[in-house]
C-alpha positions in Angstrom: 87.1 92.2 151.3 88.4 88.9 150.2 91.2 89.0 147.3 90.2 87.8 144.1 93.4 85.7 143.4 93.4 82.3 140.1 96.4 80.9 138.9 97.5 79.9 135.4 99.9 78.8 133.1 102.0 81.7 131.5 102.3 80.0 128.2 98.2 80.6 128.4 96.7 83.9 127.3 94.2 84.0 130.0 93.5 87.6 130.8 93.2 89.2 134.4 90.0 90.2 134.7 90.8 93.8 135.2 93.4 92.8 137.7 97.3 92.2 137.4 99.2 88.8 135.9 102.1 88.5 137.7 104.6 85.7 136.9 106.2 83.9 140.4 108.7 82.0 138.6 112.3 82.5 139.5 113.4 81.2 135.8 111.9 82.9 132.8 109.8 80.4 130.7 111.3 78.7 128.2 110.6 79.7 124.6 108.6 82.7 125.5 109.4 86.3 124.3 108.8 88.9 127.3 106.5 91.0 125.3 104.3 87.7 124.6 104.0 87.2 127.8 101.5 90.0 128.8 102.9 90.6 131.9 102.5 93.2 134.7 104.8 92.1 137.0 107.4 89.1 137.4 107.4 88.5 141.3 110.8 86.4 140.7 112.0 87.4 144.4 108.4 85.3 145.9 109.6 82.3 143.9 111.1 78.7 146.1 114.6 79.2 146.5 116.6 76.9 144.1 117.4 74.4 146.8 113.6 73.6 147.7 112.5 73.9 144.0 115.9 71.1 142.8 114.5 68.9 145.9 110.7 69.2 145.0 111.1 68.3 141.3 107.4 68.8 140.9 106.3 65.4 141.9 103.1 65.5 143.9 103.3 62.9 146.0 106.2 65.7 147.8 103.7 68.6 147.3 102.5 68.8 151.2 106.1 68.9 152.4 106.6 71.5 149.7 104.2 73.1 150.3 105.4 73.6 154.3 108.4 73.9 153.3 107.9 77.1 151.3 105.6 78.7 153.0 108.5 78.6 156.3 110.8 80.3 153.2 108.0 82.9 152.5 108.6 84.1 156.4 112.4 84.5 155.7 113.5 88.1 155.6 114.4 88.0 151.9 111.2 86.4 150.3 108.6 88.3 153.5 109.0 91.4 151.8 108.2 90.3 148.4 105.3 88.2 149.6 104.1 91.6 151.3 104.0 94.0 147.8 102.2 90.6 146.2 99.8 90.4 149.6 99.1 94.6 149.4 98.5 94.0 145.0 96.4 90.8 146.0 94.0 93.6 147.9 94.3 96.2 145.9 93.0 94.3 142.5 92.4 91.0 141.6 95.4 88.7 140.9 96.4 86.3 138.2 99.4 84.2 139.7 101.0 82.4 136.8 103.8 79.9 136.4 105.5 77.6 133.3 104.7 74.6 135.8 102.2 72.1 133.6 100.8 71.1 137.2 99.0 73.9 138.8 97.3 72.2 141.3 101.0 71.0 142.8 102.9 74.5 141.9 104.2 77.5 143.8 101.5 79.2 142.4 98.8 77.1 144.3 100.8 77.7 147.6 101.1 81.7 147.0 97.1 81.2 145.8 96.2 79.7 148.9 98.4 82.2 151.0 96.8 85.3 149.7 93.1 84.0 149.8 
């Protein structure tokens, strides 16, 4: 079976449909209260390392080198297993992938998205 996995913005109250919201952000949002947030899990260990996220800067025109990029970081050691317990959840129950990035289409949250599908 094919995981049931959407992205969204964590500012948004979009609910899970009966599945998980789990935040992939390495840096809690700014200006939101945990408990506002509605969270089941904050994946913060799947996240881009600082380095790639600094040299991305969110500007699409960089998103396919980005997007290469991290997914060669999601095969190191230290962000594999993370993207494993995210990859056994994404089977298990349907995900909702969220991220503070105003871009979704050109975020983390697409590449994990795309990943997991």
């Amino acid at each position: 079976m094919k995981p049931k996995v959407k992205i969204g913005r964590v500012y948004d109250d979009t609910p899970a449909k009966d599945g998980m919201r789990v935040l992939v952000d390495r840096i809690w949002p700014r200006g939101l209260k945990k408990e506002a947030a509605h969270l089941d899990q904050w994946a913060k260990d799947v996240a881009p390392s600082p380095k790639l996220r600094t040299w991305y800067g969110h500007d699409p025109e960089k998103f396919d080198e980005f997007r290469r990029r991290y997914s060669a970081e999601l095969d190191e050691p230290e962000r594999a297993e993370a993207f494993g317990e995210l990859r056994e959840l994404a089977h298990a129950k349907p995900l909702l992938l969220l991220t503070a990035s105003r871009d979704l289409e050109h975020s983390q949250a697409a590449v994990l998205a795309e990943k997991l599908s």
